[in-house]
C-alpha positions as CSV (number, residue, x, y, z in Angstrom):
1,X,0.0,0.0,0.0
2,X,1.5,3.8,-0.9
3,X,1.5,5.6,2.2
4,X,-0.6,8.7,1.8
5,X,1.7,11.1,2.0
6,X,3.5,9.8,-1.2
7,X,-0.2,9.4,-2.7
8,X,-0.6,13.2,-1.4
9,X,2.7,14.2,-3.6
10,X,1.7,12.2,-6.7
11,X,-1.8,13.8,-6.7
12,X,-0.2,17.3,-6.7
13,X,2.4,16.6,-9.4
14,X,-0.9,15.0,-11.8
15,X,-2.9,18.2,-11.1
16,X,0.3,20.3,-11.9
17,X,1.0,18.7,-15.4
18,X,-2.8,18.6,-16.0
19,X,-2.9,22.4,-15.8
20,X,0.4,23.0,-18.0
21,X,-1.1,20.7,-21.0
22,X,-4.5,22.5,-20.4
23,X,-3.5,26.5,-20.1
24,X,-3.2,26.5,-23.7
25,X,-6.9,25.2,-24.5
26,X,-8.0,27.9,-21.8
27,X,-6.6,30.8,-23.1
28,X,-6.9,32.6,-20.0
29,X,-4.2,35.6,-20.3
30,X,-2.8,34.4,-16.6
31,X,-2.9,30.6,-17.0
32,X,1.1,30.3,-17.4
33,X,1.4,32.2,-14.2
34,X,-1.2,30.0,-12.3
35,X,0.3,26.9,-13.3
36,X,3.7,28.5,-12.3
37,X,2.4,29.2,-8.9
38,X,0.7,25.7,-8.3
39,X,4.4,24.2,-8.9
40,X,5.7,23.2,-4.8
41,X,9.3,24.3,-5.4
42,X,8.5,27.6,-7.0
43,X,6.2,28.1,-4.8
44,X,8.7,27.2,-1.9
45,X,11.6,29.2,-3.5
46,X,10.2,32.6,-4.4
47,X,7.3,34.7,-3.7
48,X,3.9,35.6,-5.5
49,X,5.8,38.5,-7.2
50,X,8.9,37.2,-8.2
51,X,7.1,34.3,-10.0
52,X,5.2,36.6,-12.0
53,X,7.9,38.5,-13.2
54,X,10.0,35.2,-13.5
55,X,7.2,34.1,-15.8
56,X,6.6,37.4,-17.4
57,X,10.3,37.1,-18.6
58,X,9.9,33.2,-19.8
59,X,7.1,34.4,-22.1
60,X,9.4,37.5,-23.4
61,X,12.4,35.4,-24.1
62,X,10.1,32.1,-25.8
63,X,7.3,33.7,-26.6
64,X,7.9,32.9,-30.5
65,X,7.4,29.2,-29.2
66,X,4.3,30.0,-27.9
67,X,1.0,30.6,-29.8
68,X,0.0,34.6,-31.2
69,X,-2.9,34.7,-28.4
70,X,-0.2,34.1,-25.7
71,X,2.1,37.0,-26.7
72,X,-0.9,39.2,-27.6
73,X,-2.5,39.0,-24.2
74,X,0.9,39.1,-22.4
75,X,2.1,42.7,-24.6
76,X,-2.0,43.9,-23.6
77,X,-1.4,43.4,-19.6
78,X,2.5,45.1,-19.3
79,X,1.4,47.8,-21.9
């Protein structure tokens, strides 16, 4: 039997990756940072604003990876 602490720790990490392969289907303009935030150890190493900015940057730098709507939304909410 997994003891439920580990259970506890799988759970989180399935709801984590279940968010970063659904933010894109949401479209929401803040999904990347949410999914940023529900992560444990970013969450343990920096606080709410560092994360955003930290994320804020990730989309600057990659956003050419990322789809138009991403970048669109992003450029709309630091403008």
């Amino acid at each position: 039997m997994i003891a439920p602490a580990v259970s506890f720790v799988v759970r989180m990490f399935e709801r984590l990756q279940t968010a970063v392969r659904l933010w894109p289907l949401d479209q929401l303009p803040t999904s990347p940072q949410l999914t940023a935030l529900m992560d444990p150890h970013t969450a343990a190493e920096l606080d709410l604003d560092q994360i955003w900015s930290l994320v804020d940057d990730l989309l600057a730098a990659h956003g050419d990876w990322l789809p138009d709507w991403v970048r669109t939304r992003r450029e709309a909410r630091v403008a």
